[in-house]
PLY file of the C-alpha trace (Angstrom):
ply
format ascii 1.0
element vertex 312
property float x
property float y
property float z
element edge 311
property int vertex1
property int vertex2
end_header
-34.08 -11.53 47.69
-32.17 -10.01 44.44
-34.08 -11.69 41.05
-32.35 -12.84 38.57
-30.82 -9.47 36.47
-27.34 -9.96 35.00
-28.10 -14.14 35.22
-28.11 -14.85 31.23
-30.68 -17.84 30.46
-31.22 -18.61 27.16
-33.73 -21.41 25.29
-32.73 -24.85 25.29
-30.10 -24.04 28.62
-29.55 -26.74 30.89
-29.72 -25.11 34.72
-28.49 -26.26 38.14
-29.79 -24.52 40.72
-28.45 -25.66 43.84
-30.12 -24.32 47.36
-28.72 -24.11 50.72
-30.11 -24.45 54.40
-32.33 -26.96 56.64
-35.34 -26.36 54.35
-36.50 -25.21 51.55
-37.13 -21.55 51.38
-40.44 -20.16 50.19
-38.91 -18.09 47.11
-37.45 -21.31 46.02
-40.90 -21.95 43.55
-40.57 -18.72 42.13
-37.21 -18.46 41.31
-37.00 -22.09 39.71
-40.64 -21.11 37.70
-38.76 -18.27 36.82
-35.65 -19.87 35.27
-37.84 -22.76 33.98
-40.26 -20.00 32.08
-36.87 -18.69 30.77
-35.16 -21.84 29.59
-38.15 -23.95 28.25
-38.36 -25.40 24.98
-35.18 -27.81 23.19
-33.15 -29.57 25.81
-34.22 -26.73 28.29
-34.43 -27.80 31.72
-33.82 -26.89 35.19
-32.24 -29.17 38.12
-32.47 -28.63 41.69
-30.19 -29.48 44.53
-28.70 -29.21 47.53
-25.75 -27.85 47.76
-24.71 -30.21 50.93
-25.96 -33.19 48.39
-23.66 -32.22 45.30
-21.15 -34.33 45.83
-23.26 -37.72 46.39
-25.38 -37.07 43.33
-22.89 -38.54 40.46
-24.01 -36.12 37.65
-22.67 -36.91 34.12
-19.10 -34.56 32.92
-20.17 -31.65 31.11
-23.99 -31.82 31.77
-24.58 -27.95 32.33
-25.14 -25.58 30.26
-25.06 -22.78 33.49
-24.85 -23.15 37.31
-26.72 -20.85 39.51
-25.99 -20.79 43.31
-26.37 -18.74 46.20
-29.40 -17.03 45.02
-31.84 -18.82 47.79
-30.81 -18.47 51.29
-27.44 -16.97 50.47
-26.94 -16.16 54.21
-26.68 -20.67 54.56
-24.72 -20.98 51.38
-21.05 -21.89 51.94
-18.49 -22.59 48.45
-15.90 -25.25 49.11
-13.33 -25.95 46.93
-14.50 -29.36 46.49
-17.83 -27.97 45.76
-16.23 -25.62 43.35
-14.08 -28.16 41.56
-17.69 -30.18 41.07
-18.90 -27.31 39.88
-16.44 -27.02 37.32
-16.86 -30.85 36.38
-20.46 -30.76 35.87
-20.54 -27.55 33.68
-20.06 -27.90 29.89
-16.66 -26.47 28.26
-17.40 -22.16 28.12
-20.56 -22.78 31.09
-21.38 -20.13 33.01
-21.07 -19.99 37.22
-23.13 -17.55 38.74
-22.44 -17.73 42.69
-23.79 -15.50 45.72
-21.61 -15.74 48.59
-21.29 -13.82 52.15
-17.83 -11.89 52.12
-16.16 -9.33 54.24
-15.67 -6.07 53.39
-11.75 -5.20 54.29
-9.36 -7.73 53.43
-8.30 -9.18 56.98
-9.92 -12.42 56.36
-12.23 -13.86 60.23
-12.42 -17.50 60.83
-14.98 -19.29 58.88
-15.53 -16.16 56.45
-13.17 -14.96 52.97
-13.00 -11.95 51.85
-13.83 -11.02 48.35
-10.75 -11.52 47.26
-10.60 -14.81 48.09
-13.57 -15.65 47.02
-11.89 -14.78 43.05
-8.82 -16.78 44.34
-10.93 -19.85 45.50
-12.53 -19.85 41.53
-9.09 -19.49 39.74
-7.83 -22.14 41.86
-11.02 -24.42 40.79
-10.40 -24.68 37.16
-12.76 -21.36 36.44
-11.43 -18.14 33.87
-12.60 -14.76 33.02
-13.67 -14.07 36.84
-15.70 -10.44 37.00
-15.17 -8.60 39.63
-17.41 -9.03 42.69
-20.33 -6.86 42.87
-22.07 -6.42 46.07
-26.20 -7.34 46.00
-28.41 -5.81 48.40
-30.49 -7.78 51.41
-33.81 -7.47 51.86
-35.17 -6.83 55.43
-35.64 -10.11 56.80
-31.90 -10.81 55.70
-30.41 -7.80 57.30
-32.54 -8.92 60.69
-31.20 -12.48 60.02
-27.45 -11.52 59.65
-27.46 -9.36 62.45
-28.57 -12.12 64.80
-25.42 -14.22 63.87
-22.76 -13.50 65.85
-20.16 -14.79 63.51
-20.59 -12.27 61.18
-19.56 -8.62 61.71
-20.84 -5.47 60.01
-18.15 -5.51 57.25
-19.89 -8.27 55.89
-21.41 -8.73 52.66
-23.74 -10.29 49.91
-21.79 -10.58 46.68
-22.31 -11.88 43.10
-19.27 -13.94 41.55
-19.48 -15.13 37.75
-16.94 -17.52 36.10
-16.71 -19.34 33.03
-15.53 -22.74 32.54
-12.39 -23.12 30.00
-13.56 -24.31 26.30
-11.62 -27.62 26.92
-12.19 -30.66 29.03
-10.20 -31.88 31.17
-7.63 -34.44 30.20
-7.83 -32.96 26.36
-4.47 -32.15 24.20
-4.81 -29.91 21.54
-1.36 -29.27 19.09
0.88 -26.62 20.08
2.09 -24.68 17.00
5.03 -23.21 17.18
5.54 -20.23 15.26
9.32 -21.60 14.20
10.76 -20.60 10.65
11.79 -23.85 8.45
15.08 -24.55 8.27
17.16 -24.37 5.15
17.77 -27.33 3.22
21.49 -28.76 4.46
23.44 -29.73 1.27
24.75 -33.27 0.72
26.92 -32.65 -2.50
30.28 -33.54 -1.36
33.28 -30.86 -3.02
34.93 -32.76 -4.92
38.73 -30.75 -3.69
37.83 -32.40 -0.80
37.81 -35.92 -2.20
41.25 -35.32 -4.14
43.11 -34.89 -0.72
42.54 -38.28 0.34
43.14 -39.90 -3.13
46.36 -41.20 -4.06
47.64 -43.16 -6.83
51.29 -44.58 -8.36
51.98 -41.37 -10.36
51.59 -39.40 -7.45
54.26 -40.78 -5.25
56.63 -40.50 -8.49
56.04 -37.17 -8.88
59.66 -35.17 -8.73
57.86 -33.05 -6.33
56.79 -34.83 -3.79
59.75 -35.15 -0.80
59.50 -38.29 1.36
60.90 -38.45 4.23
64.13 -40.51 4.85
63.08 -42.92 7.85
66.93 -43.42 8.63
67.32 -39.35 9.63
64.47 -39.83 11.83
66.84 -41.64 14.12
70.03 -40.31 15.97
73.20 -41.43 17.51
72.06 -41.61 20.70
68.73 -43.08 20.18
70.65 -45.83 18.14
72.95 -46.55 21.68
71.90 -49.66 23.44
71.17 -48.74 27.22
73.26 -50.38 29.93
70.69 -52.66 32.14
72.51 -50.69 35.72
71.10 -47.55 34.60
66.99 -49.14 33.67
67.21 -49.82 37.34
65.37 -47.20 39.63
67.03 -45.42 42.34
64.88 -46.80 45.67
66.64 -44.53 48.38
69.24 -44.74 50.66
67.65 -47.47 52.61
67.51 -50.88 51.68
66.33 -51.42 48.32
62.78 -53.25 48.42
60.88 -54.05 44.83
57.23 -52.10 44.08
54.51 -54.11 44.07
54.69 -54.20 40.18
58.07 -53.78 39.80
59.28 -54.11 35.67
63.18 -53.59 36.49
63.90 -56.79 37.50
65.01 -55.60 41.29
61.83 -58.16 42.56
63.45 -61.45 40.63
66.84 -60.59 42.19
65.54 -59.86 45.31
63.59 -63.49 45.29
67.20 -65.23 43.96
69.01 -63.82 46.33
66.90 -65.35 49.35
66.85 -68.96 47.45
70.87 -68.32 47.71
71.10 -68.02 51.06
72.15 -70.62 53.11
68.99 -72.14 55.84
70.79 -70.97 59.58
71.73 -74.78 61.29
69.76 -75.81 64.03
71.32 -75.38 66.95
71.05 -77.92 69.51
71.49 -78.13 73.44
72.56 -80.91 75.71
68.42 -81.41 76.13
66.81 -80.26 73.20
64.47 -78.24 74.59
65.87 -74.95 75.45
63.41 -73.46 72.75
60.33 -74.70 73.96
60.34 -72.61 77.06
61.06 -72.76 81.26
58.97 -75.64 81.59
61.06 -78.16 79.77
64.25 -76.57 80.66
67.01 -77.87 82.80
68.20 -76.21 86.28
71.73 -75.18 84.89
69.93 -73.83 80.84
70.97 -70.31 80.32
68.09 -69.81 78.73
66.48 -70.01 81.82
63.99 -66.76 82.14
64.00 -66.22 78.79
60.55 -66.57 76.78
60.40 -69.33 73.95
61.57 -69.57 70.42
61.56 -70.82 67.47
63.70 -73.75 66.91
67.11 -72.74 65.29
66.74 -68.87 66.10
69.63 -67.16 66.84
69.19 -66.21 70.51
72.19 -63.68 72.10
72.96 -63.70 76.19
74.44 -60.92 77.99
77.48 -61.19 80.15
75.12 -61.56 82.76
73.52 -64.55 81.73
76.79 -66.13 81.13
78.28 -66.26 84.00
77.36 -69.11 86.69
75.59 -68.72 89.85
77.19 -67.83 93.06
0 1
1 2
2 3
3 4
4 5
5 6
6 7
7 8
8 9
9 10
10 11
11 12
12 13
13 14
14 15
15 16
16 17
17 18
18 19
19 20
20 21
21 22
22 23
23 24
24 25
25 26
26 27
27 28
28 29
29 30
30 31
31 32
32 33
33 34
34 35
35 36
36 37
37 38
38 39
39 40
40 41
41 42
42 43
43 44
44 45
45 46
46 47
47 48
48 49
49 50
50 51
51 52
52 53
53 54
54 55
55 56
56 57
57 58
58 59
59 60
60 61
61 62
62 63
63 64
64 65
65 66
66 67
67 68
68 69
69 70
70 71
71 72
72 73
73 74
74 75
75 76
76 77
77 78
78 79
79 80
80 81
81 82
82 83
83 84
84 85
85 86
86 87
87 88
88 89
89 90
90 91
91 92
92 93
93 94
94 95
95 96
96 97
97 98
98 99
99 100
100 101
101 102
102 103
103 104
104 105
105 106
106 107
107 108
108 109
109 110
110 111
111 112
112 113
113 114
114 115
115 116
116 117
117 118
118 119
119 120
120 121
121 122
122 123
123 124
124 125
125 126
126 127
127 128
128 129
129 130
130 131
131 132
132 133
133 134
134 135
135 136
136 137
137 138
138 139
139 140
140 141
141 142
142 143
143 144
144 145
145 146
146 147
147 148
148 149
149 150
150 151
151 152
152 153
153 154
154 155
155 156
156 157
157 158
158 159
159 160
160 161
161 162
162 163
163 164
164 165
165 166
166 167
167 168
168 169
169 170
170 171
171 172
172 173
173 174
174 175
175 176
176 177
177 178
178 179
179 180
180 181
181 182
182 183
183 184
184 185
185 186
186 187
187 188
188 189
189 190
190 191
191 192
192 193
193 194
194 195
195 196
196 197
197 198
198 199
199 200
200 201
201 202
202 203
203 204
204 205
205 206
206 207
207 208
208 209
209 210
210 211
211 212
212 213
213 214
214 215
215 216
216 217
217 218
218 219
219 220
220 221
221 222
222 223
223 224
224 225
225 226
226 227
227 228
228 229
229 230
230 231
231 232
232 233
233 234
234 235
235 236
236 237
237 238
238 239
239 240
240 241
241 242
242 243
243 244
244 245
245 246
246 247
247 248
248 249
249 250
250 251
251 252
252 253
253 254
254 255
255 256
256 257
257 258
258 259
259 260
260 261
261 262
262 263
263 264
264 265
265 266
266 267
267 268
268 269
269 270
270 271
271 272
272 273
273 274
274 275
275 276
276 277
277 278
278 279
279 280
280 281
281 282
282 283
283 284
284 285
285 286
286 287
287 288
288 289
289 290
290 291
291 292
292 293
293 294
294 295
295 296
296 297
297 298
298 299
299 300
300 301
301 302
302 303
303 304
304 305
305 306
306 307
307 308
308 309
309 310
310 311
């Protein structure tokens, strides 16, 4: 199992160390004595848990001082992105990540493992900056024996360390953005006062000798001063019978309406039985009407020669 070179642990550091598998491995005591030896004295202290348990264990925003995962059975240990964006929730602002994570080799990505690539994707995407570069950390023997039993990992697999830094701001926080604009020049108010004297007039102005007004009577014509015969206002509606638009302002729709008023009602016209009108049904055997639909009372109805003569 790599130790813990490059991993930097300071006194008074606040560790998670988060294990993976069905059970606890048998370097777990040494490592956490190790990190514990390292971190003792202040606020110093070292927390363990499962990795499969981080999300259900509710601990505090920015309680970390550094994270360290992977480093116990790395072959079990398995970075999702919500266990990533925990990660990054937990950890204090400019907290360390130090991960150890199988990855392949070439950068055709299997089924259920990333590539090293991704793995540096996977962080960025999590909220984490100033990613290193992946470095690939050697197995011991009963690691190699272990991986090669697993079928679901080919020989272009490998161990390797990840670090990551959380940004120096929380999450939520504002901070002023400052613009690196030049100030603006002072606008002017003072009015000119040439301006002012164009729209001031006074009495000794409009006597002036110089000043030419203009006569309103030459603004006029002869033939603007012509009254316009009310024959011509009318508009020309066409060759066909003159009908009044709907907003008509000649006058052609009030002679229009008087000219229907004028006109005579046509008489009534009335048959020996009254009833021609009404239809075949209250018609008499001689009617000339006979055959002919109804219609309206007093409607001028017209009968061919046919219809006028009498029946053989």
């Amino acid at each position: 199992m790599p130790g813990l070179n490059g991993i930097d642990l300071a006194s008074g550091t606040k560790v998670l160390l988060l294990w993976a598998g069905s059970q606890m491995s048998a370097n777990m005591q040494n490592v956490a004595s190790t990190i514990l030896e390292k971190v003792k004295g202040g606020e110093g202290r070292i927390q363990l848990e499962h990795i499969d348990r981080l999300l259900l264990s509710a601990h505090p925003n920015s309680h970390f001082d550094v994270v360290v995962s992977g480093l116990v059975n790395p072959l079990e240990t398995k970075h999702t992105t919500e266990i990533l964006g925990e990660l990054c929730r937990v950890l204090k602002s400019s907290g360390t990540l130090y991960m150890q994570e199988l990855a392949l080799t070439s950068t055709e990505p299997q089924s259920n493992v990333r590539t090293k690539d991704q793995l540096v994707s996977q962080l960025k995407l999590s909220g984490f900056i100033d990613i290193c570069e992946p470095s690939e950390v050697s197995l011991n023997d009963e690691e190699k024996t272990e991986l090669k039993q697993r079928p679901e990992f080919s020989e272009a697999v490998a161990l390797y360390r990840v670090t990551g830094k959380k940004p120096a701001y929380e999450v939520g926080s504002s901070s002023q953005l400052r613009l690196p604009f030049k100030p603006k020049a002072p606008v002017s108010t003072k009015v000119d006062s040439n301006v002012a004297k164009v729209w001031s007039l006074n009495s000794t102005d409009l006597m002036d000798d110089d000043v030419d007004l203009v006569d309103e009577d030459e603004l006029l014509d002869e033939n603007d001063l012509k009254k316009p015969d009310p024959a011509s206002l009318k508009v020309e509606c066409g060759p066909t019978k003159k009908k009044a638009c709907k907003d008509c302002t000649c006058g052609l729709a009030e002679e229009l309406e008087s000219g229907k008023k004028s006109e005579a009602p046509a008489p009534v016209k009335t048959s020996a039985c009254g009833n021609c009108y009404l239809g075949d049904a209250f018609r008499c055997g001689s009617c000339p009407y006979l055959g002919m639909p109804a219609f309206k009372a007093g409607e001028k109805i017209t009968l061919s020669s046919r219809q006028l003569n009498a029946d053989a």
